[in-house]
ZAMARGU-4260 file (C-alpha; in steps of 0.2 Angstrom, whole numbers, plus 5000, padded with zeros to 4 digits):
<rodrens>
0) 5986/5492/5513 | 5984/5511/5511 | 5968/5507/5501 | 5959/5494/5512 | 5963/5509/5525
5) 5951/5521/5513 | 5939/5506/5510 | 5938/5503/5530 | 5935/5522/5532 | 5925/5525/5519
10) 5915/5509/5527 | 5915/5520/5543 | 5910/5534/5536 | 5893/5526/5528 | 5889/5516/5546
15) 5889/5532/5554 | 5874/5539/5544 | 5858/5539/5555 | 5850/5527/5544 | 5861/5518/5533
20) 5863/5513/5513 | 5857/5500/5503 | 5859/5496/5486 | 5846/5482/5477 | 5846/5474/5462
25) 5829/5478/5454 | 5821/5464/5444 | 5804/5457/5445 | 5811/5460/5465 | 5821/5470/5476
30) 5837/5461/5479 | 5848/5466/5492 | 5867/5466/5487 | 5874/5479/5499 | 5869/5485/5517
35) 5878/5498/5528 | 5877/5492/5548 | 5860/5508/5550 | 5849/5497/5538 | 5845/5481/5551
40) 5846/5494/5566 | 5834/5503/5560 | 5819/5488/5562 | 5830/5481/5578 | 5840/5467/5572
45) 5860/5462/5570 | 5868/5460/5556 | 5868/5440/5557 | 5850/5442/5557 | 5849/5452/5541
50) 5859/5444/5533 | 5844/5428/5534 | 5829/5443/5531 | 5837/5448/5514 | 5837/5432/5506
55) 5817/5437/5500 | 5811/5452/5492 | 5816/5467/5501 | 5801/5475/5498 | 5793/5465/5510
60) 5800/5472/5524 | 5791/5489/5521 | 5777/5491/5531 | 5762/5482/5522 | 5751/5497/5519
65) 5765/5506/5511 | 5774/5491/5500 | 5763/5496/5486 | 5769/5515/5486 | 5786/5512/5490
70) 5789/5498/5475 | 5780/5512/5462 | 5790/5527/5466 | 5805/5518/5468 | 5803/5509/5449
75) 5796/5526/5443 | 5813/5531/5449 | 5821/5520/5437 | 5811/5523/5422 | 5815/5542/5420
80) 5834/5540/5428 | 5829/5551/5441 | 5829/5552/5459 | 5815/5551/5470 | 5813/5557/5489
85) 5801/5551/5499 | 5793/5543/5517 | 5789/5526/5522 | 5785/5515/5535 | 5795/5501/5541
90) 5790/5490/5557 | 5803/5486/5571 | 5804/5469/5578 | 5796/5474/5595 | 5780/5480/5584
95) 5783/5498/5585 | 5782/5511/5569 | 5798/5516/5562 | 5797/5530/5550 | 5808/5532/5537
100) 5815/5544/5523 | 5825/5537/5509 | 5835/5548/5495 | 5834/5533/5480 | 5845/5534/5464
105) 5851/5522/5449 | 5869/5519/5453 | 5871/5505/5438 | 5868/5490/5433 | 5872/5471/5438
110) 5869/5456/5427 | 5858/5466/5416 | 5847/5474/5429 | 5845/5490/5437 | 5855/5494/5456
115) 5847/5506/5465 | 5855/5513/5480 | 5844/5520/5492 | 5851/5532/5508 | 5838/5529/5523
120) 5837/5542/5539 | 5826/5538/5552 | 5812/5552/5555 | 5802/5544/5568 | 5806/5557/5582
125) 5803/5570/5570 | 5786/5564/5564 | 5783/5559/5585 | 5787/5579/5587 | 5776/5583/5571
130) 5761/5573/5577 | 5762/5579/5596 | 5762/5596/5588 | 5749/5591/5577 | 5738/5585/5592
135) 5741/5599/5604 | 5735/5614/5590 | 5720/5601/5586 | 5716/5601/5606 | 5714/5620/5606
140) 5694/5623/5613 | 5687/5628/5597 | 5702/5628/5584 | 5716/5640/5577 | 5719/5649/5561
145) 5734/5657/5554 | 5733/5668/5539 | 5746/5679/5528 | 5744/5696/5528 | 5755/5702/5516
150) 5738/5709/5507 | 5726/5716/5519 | 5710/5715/5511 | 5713/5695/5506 | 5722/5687/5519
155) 5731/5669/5513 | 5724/5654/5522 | 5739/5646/5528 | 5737/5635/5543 | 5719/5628/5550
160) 5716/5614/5564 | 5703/5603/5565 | 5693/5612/5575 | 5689/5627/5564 | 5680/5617/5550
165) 5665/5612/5561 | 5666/5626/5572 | 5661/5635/5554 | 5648/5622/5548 | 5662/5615/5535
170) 5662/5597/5534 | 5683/5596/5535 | 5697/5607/5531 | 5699/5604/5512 | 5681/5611/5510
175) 5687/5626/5520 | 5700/5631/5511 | 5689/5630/5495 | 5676/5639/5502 | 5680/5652/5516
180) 5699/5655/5514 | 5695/5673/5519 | 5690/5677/5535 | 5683/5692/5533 | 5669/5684/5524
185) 5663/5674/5538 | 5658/5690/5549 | 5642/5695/5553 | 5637/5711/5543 | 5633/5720/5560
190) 5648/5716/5568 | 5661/5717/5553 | 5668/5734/5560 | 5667/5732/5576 | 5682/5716/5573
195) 5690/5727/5560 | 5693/5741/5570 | 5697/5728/5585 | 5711/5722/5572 | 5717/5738/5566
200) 5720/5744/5584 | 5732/5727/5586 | 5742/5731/5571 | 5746/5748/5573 | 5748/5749/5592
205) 5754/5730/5595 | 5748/5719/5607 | 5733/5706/5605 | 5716/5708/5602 | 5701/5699/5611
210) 5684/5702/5603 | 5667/5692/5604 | 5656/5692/5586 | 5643/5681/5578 | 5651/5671/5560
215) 5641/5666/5545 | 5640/5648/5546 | 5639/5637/5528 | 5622/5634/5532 | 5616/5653/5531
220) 5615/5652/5551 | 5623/5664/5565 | 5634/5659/5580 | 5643/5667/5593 | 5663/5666/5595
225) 5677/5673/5605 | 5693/5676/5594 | 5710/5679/5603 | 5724/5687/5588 | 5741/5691/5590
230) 5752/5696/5574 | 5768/5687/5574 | 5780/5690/5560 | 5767/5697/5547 | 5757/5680/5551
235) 5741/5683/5561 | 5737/5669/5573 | 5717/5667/5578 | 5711/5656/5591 | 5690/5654/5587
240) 5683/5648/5604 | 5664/5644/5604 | 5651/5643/5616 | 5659/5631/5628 | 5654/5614/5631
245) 5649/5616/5649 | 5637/5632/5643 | 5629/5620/5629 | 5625/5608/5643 | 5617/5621/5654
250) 5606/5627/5639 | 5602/5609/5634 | 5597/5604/5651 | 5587/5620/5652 | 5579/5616/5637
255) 5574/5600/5641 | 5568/5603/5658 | 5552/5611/5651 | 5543/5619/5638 | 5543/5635/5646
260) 5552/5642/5661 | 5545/5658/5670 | 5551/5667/5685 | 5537/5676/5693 | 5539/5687/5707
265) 5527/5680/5724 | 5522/5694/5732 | 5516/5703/5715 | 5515/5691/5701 | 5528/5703/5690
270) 5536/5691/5680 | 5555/5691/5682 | 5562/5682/5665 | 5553/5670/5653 | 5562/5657/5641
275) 5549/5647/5628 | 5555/5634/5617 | 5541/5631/5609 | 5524/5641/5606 | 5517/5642/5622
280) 5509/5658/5628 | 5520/5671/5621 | 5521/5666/5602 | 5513/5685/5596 | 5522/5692/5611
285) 5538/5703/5613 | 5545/5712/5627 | 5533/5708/5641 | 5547/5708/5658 | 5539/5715/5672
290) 5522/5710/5668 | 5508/5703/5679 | 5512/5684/5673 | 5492/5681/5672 | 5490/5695/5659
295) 5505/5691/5651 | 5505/5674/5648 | 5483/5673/5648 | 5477/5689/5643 | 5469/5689/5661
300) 5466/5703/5672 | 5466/5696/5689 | 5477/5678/5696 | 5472/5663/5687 | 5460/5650/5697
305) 5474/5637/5696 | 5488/5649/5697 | 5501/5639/5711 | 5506/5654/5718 | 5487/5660/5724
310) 5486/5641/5730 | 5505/5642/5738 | 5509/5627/5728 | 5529/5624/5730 | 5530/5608/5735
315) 5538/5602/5717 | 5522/5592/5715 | 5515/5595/5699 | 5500/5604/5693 | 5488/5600/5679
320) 5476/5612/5670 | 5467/5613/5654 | 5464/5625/5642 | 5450/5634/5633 | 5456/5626/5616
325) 5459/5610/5624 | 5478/5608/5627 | 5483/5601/5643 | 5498/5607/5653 | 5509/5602/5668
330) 5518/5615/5679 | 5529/5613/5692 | 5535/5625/5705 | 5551/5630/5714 | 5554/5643/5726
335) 5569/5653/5720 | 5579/5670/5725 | 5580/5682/5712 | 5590/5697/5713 | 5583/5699/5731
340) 5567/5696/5726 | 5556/5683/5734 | 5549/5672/5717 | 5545/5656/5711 | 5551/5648/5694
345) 5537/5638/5686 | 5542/5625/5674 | 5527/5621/5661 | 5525/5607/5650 | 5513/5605/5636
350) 5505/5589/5642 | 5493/5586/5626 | 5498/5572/5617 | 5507/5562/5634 | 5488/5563/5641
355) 5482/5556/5623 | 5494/5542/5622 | 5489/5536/5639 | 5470/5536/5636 | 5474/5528/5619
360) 5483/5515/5629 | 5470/5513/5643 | 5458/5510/5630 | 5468/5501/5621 | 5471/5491/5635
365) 5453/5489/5639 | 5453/5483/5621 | 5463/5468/5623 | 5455/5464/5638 | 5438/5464/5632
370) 5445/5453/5617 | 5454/5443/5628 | 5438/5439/5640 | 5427/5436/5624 | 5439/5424/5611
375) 5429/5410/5604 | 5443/5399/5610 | 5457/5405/5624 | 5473/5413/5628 | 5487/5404/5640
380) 5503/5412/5645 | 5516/5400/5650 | 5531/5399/5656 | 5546/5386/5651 | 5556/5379/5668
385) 5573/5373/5662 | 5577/5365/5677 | 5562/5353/5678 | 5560/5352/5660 | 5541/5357/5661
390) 5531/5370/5657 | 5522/5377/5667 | 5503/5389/5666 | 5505/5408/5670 | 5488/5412/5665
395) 5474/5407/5657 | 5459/5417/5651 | 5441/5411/5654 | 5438/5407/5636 | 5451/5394/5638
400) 5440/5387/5652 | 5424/5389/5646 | 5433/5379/5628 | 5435/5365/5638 | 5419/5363/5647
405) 5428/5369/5665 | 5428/5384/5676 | 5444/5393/5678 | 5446/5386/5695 | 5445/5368/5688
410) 5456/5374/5672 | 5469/5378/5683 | 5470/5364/5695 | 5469/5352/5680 | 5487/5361/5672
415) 5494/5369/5688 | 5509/5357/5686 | 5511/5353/5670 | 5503/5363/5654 | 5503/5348/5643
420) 5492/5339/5655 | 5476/5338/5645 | 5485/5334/5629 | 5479/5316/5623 | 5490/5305/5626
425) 5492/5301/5607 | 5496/5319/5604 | 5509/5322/5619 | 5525/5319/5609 | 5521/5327/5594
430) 5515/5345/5602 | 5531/5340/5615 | 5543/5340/5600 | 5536/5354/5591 | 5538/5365/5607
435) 5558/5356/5610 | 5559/5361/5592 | 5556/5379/5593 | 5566/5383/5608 | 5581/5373/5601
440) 5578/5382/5582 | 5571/5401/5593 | 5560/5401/5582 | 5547/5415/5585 | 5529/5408/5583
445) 5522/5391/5579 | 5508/5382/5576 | 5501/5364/5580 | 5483/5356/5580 | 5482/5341/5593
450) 5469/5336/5605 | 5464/5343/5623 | 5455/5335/5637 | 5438/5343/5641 | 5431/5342/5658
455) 5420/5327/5654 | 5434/5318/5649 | 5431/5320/5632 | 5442/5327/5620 | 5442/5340/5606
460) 5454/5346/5594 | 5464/5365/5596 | 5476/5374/5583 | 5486/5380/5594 | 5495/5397/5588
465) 5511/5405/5600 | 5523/5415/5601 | 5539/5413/5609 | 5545/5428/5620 | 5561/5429/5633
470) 5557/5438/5650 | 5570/5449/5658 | 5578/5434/5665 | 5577/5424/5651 | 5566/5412/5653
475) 5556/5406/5638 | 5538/5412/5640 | 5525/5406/5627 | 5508/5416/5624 | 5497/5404/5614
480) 5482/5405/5606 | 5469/5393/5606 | 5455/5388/5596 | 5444/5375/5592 | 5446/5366/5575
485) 5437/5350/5582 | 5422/5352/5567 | 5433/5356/5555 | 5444/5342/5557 | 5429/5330/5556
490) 5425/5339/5540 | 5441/5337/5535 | 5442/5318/5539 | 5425/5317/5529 | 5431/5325/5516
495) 5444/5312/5518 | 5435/5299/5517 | 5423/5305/5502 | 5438/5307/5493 | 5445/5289/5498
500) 5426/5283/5494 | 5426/5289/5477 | 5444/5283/5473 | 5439/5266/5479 | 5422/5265/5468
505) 5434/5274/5453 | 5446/5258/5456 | 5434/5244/5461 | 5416/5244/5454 | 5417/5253/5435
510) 5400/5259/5427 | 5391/5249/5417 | 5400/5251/5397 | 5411/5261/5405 | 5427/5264/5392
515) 5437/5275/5401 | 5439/5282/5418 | 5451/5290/5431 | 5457/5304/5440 | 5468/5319/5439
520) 5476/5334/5451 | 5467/5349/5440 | 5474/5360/5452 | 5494/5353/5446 | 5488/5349/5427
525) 5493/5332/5430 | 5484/5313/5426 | 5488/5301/5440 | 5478/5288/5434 | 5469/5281/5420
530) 5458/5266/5416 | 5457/5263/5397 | 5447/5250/5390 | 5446/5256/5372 | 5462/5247/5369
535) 5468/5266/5361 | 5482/5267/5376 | 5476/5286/5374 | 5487/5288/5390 | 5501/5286/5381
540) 5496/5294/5366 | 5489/5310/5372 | 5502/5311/5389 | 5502/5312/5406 | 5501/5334/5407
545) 5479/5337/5409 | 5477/5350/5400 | 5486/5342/5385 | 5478/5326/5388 | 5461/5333/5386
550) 5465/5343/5370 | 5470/5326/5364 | 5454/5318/5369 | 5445/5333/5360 | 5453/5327/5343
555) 5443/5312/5343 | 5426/5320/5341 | 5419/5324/5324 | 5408/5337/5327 | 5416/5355/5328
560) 5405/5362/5340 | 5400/5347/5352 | 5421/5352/5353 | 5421/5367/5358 | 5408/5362/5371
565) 5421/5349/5378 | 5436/5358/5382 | 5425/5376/5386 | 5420/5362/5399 | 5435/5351/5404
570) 5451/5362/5401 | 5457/5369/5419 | 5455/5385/5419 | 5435/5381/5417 | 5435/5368/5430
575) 5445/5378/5443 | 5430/5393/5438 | 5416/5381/5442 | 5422/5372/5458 | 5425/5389/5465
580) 5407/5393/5459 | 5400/5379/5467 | 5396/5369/5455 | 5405/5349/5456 | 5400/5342/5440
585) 5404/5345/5422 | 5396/5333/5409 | 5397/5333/5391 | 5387/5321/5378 | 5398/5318/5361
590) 5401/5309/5346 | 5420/5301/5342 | 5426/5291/5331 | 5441/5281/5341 | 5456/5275/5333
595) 5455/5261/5322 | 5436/5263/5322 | 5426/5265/5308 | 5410/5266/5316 | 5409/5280/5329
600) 5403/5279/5344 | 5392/5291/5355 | 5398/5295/5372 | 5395/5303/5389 | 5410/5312/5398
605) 5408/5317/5414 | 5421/5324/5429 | 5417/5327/5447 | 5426/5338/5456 | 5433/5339/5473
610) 5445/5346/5487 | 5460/5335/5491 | 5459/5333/5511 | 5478/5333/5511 | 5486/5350/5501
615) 5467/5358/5495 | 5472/5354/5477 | 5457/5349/5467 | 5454/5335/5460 | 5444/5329/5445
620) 5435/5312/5443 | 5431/5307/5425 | 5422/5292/5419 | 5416/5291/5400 | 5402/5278/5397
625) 5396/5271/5380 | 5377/5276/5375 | 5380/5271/5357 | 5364/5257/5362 | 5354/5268/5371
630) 5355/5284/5357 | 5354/5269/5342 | 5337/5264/5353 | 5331/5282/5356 | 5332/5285/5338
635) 5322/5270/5332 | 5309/5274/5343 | 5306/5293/5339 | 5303/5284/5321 | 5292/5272/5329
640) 5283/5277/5344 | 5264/5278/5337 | 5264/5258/5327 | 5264/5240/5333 | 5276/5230/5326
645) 5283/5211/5323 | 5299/5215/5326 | 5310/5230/5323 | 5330/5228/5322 | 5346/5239/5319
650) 5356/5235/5304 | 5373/5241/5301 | 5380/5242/5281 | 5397/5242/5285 | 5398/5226/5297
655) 5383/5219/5286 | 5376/5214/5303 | 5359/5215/5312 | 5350/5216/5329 | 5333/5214/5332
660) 5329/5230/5344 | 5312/5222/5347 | 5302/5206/5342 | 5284/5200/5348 | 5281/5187/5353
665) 5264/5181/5347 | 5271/5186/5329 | 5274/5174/5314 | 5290/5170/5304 | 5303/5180/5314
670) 5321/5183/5310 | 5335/5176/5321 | 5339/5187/5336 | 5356/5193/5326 | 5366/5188/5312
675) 5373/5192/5294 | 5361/5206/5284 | 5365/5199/5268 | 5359/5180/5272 | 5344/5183/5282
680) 5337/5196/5269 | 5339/5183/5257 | 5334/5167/5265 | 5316/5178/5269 | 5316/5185/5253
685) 5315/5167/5244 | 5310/5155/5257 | 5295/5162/5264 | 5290/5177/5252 | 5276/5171/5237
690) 5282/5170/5224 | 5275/5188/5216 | 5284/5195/5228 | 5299/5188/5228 | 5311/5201/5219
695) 5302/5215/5227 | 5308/5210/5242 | 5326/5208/5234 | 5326/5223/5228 | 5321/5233/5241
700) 5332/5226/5255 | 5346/5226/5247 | 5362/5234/5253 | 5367/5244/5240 | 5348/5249/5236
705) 5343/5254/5252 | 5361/5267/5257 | 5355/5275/5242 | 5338/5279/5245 | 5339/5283/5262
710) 5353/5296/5256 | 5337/5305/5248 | 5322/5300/5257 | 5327/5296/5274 | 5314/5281/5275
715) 5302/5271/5264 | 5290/5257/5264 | 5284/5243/5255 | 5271/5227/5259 | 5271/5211/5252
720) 5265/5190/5259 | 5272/5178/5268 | 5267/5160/5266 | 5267/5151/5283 | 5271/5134/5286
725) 5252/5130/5290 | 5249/5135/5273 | 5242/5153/5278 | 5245/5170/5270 | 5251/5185/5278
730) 5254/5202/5272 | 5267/5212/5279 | 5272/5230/5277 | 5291/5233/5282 | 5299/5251/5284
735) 5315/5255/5280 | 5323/5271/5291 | 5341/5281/5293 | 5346/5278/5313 | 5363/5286/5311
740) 5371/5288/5293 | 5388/5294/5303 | 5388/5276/5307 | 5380/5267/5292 | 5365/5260/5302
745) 5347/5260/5295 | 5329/5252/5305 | 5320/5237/5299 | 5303/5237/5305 | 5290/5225/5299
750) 5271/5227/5303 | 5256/5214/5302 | 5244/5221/5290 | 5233/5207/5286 | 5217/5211/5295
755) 5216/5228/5286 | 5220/5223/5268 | 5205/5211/5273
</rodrens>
C-alpha cells in the first residue's frame, strides 16, 4: 500500500511538469511505452485520444519541417550515450504552433532496443515573447546596435537588427559582422572626431549622446545618419536613423518633377536657389546664388527673348525653346513666396529626345500610311461579333478596293454586313473554319489563299495573311493582309498539269525502243517508279534510294570515262546544281553491257527535271532508249558514204547472224534479208561463185578468217564472178569492215564491178 502511495506521488509529481515525459523504444521507430498526462496536452488532446495517436511512429507527430532534425539528434543521442537538449516544433490540434524544448537521455533498454526518455517543457510563450521582442527592435526607423566596450578602441559586436545591414550597404547581418564589426570604421574621416568627442563627453559625464555624421557604406559611398547612444551597464546601445522615408519621397518627387528647378527672384531676375540633376546650364559652374539667372544659366547679359518672367508667363502652361546647339527644352512656371521675396520657380526639362521620338513617330506614322495607301494588294481591319457569330469590316484601305475592281464606297457596301461576303461560295467554309480555328486554338497569325469576288462578278485568288489581336474589351479584331496570288495559282496549276502531263506520257505512250523509263523525288533521293523492259529487274537489284540506284546503273557501262560522265551528270547533288541553274535536261550517250548479255548495247540516258506543284520537291524524269541500230547504221555508213553498193549487211560473230543494212533493188543474186552467217556465205560461195573462185571466197568470208584480220587491218577487199541463172557473168568486189569489235560485228558490202573490169 505504502508503495502504490510513492508510485501515485511520484506519478503526481511527473504530471505536474509543464510539459510531461516520455520514454520510447527506439528501433527502425519511435515507440511510445510511457507518457505522463503534459505529453497529449501539449498538442490538445486527452489521454483516450493519445492513447490511439501513439500506436504509429511518434516521430510523426513532430512538426513535419522538423521530423528530420528531431529523429538525428535524438539517435545521435543514443550513439554516444549522451544527452541532447534541444527545440522542436510540434502542432496542436486546432493548427496553432506549439514549440517545444526536450532534455533526451538513454534510460535502458527493452527487448533489445534502446529507451529514450525525453522530458518536454512547453516554450511557446517564451519564443511569442522572443519573437515580439525580436519584431519591435527590428521595427526601430533605421536599426539598433549594441556593442561591448570593455576595449575602447575595438568595440565587440554583440547585438544587430535587421535594419542596420542595409542601412550600411551590407546585404544581411552575417556579412556584417564579418566585415564591419567595428564601428569606428564606418565613419566618415571628416567627422571621426567630432562622434568621438560626442562619445567621450557621454561616458565621462553620463547621459546620451545625439549626433548626426555621414558613414562609409560597402560600396565606397557617403550617407548621412542620426545616432542616439546611451551606455548601459558597460554595453553601449546605438540607434542609426537614416534619411526618413517621407524626406526621400520629397527629394524623389523633386527629382522627378524636372530636370532643373530654379527660383528666380521677379522683380530682379537674382536667382534665389538652383537644384540640377542632370547637366543643364550649370555643369562647369559652382557657386552662382544671387546671380542674374540670364547670366548664370546663359552667359547672357541682359533677360533672355523667351524668358517667362519678361513675358509674365505663370500660368503653369508650358514653354518651349531651343538652343543654339540644338537641344530642346520645356519650362514651366510657378509663382512662389520666397523668404519675403516675390519669385517664380521655373521647372526645366530637357525636351530633346521626347520631340525626336515624336517626329520619328509622325513620320513613321506617315510611313505606314503611305504603305498602307500604295500595297499592291490591301489591308482590312475586322472585328469578330460573338453575339451574331460574324465578322464584321472596321476598315479597309483603298488598295483593297482597287484589288477587286471597286471603289471603296462599293467595297464597303458589298462587306458592310458580313466580311466573308465576297468569298466564293466554294471557299466559304474552308476560310470559315480556318478563322473558327484560330479563335478557338488563339492562335496569333494565319494564313489562307481562297477566292474573292471582284466587282464584275468575277473572282480572283488572295493569300490572306492576319494577325489576331484582343481590343480593350476583348473583342477579337483581325488586321489582314491581302494579296493577289491569282497568277501564281494558274502557274501553279499549269505546273500541275505539266507535271501530270508528263507522268501520263511516262505511263502511257513509251519511246520507240525504249528499255527503261520512270521517275524519281531527286529532291528526297527516292525512285517511285520504274518501267524496266531489260528483264534485269535493276529495280530490285540496284534498290529503291536514287542516288544508290544510279551508281548502280553506272556499273553497267564499260567505258571508264563515258562513267564518270554519267553520274557527274545524274547523281543529285548535280541535278539539284542545274535545275537551280536553269537548265531541265540532262542527257548522256553510253555503252553497257547488261546482265546476262554478251553483246553490249549503246544507249541514251536522259532525265527531265521539274518542280513538284504540291511540296516544290523536284522531280526527275528518265527514259533510256536503245540506239544500238542507229550507231550500228551510222558506223557502216561513215565506211561507206562515197560507193554504190548491191547490198550492204551487219554481221555478228558471236550470234553467227546477219542483216542486210541495205540492198538494191535492180541488183542480181542478192542474199536473203536475214539469216545464219555460216549458211549463206557458203551457199554463195559454191552455188553461184565460178568455179576459180570458189575457195577464194571461202576463204575470205570465213568466220574465223575474217575476226582475225580485221583485228589487224580493220577492213579488206577482195573481187571475184558470179554466174547468173541466164548464163551471165558478173564480177563483184565485196568489202569486209569492223562496225563495233566490242560487240563482234563487222560490214559486208558487195559492189558491181563488171562494167569497169570491161
Amino acid at each position: 500500500m505504502e508503495r502504490h502511495l510513492n508510485y501515485l506521488d511520484y506519478q503526481n509529481i511527473i504530471n505536474a511538469i509543464p510539459g510531461g515525459v516520455a520514454v520510447y523504444k527506439v528501433s527502425d521507430i519511435f515507440e511510445t511505452v510511457y507518457y505522463s498526462d503534459g505529453v497529449p496536452e501539449l498538442c490538445g488532446y486527452t489521454s483516450a485520444e493519445y492513447d490511439q495517436l501513439i500506436k504509429q511512429d511518434a516521430a510523426n507527430m513532430t512538426y513535419h519541417e522538423d521530423t528530420e532534425m528531431v529523429i538525428a539528434n535524438a539517435r545521435k543521442a543514443l550513439a554516444a550515450d549522451t544527452a541532447a537538449n534541444f527545440e522542436f516544433r510540434k502542432q496542436h490540434r486546432d493548427g496553432h504552433i506549439v514549440w517545444v524544448n526536450v532534455y533526451a537521455k538513454k534510460i535502458g533498454e527493452k527487448d533489445g532496443y534502446p529507451l529514450l526518455q525525453c522530458v518536454f517543457h512547453n516554450i511557446s510563450a517564451f519564443k511569442q515573447a522572443q519573437e515580439e521582442l525580436d519584431h519591435i527592435i527590428n521595427s526601430i526607423p533605421g536599426g539598433i546596435a549594441a556593442y561591448d566596450l570593455t576595449s575602447l578602441n575595438r568595440p565587440h559586436l554583440i547585438l544587430c537588427s535587421d535594419g542596420i545591414a542595409p542601412l550600411l550597404g551590407y546585404d544581411n547581418r552575417q556579412e556584417l559582422y564579418e566585415y564591419c564589426s567595428d564601428p569606428w570604421s564606418t565613419i566618415f574621416k571628416d567627422d571621426y572626431q567630432r562622434v568621438r568627442n560626442a562619445y567621450e563627453h557621454m561616458q565621462q559625464h553620463g547621459g546620451a549622446f545625439n549626433i548626426a555624421c555621414r558613414i562609409i557604406k560597402k560600396d565606397g559611398s557617403l550617407d548621412w545618419v542620426h545616432l542616439d547612444g546611451k551606455i548601459v551597464d558597460g554595453i553601449l546601445y546605438i540607434v542609426l536613423a537614416g534619411m526618413s522615408e517621407e524626406a526621400k519621397l520629397f527629394q524623389q518627387i523633386i527629382n522627378e518633377t524636372a530636370h532643373g528647378i530654379y527660383v528666380v527672384d521677379k522683380n530682379n531676375y537674382d536667382l534665389l536657389y538652383y537644384n540640377e540633376n542632370m547637366p543643364l546650364f550649370l555643369q562647369d559652374k559652382t557657386n552662382v546664388l544671387g546671380e542674374k539667372c540670364y547670366s548664370a544659366l546663359r552667359g547672357n547679359k541682359q533677360p533672355c527673348d523667351h524668358c517667362p518672367l519678361k513675358q509674365q508667363q505663370d500660368s503653369g502652361k508650358p514653354l518651349d525653346f531651343q538652343r543654339a546647339d540644338g537641344r530642346s527644352f520645356e519650362i514651366t512656371t510657378r509663382p512662389i513666396q520666397w523668404n519675403g521675396l516675390n519669385a517664380c520657380t521655373l521647372f526645366v526639362n530637357d525636351v530633346t529626345d521626347r520631340l525626336d521620338s515624336i517626329r520619328k513617330a509622325q513620320r513613321l506614322e506617315q510611313f505606314y500610311q503611305t504603305l498602307v495607301r500604295n500595297l499592291p494588294g490591301g489591308i482590312a481591319v475586322m472585328r469578330f461579333d460573338t453575339e451574331k457569330n460574324l465578322l464584321l469590316p472596321e476598315y479597309l484601305s483603298e488598295s483593297f478596293a482597287a484589288m477587286t475592281g471597286m471603289t471603296l464606297a462599293e467595297a464597303y457596301e458589298m462587306y458592310r454586313n458580313d466580311a466573308t461576303a465576297g468569298v466564293h461560295p466554294d471557299d466559304i467554309d474552308y476560310a470559315v473554319s480556318t478563322l473558327h480555328q484560330r479563335l478557338n486554338n488563339n492562335l496569333d497569325t494565319c494564313e489562307s489563299i481562297y477566292r474573292l469576288r471582284k466587282g464584275d462578278g468575277s473572282y480572283i485568288w488572295v493569300k490572306n495573311d492576319s494577325s489576331l489581336l484582343l481590343s480593350d474589351n476583348y473583342t477579337p479584331v483581325i488586321y489582314a493582309i491581302y494579296t493577289d496570288v491569282t497568277r501564281d495559282i494558274e502557274a501553279q496549276d499549269r505546273l500541275r498539269q505539266k507535271y501530270n502531263d508528263v507522268l501520263f506520257r511516262q505511263q502511257n505512250y513509251p519511246l520507240a525502243n525504249e528499255i527503261l523509263s520512270g521517275y524519281c523525288n531527286i529532291t528526297a533521293n527516292k525512285i517511285i517508279r520504274i518501267y524496266d523492259k531489260t528483264g534485269c529487274n535493276v529495280l530490285e537489284r540496284f534498290g529503291s534510294a536514287r542516288q544508290d540506284f544510279f551508281q548502280g546503273l553506272s556499273s553497267l557501262i564499260e567505258a571508264e570515262s563515258e562513267r564518270d560522265l554519267f553520274l557527274d551528270r545524274f547523281l543529285n547533288a548535280p541535278l539539284l546544281a542545274k535545275f537551280a541553274a536553269g537548265i531541265t535536261q540532262q542527257e548522256v550517250e553510253c555503252f553497257v553491257r547488261l546482265p546476262g548479255e554478251d553483246n553490249g548495247r549503246y544507249l541514251k540516258c536522259v532525265i527531265n527535271m521539274l518542280e513538284a506543284p504540291d511540296n516544290g520537291d523536284i522531280i526527275g524524269v528518265l527514259s533510256v532508249v536503245d540506239l544500238t541500230s542507229e550507231r550500228i547504221s551510222e558506223k557502216i555508213s561513215q565506211h561507206l558514204a562515197h560507193a554504190h553498193y548491191d547490198f550492204i549487211a551487219a554481221c555478228d560473230l558471236s550470234t553467227d547472224r546477219y542483216r542486210l543494212m541495205y540492198s538494191n533493188s535492180n541488183a542480181t543474186l542478192l542474199p536473203p534479208e536475214e539469216g545464219r552467217y555460216s549458211e549463206n556465205h557458203l551457199t554463195f560461195s559454191q552455188q553461184f561463185t565460178v568455179p576459180k573462185d570458189r575457195e577464194l571466197c571461202a576463204q575470205m568470208l570465213d568466220p574465223a578468217y575474217v575476226k582475225k584480220r580485221l583485228s589487224q587491218e580493220g577492213s579488206y577487199s577482195f573481187h571475184y564472178s558470179l554466174r547468173a541463172d541466164d548464163g551471165k557473168i558478173y564480177t563483184k568486189n565485196i568489202i569486209v569492215f569492223l562496225i563495233d569489235a566490242r560487240m563482234h560485228k563487222f560490214g559486208l558490202a558487195r559492189a558491181d564491178i563488171t562494167e569497169y573490169v570491161r
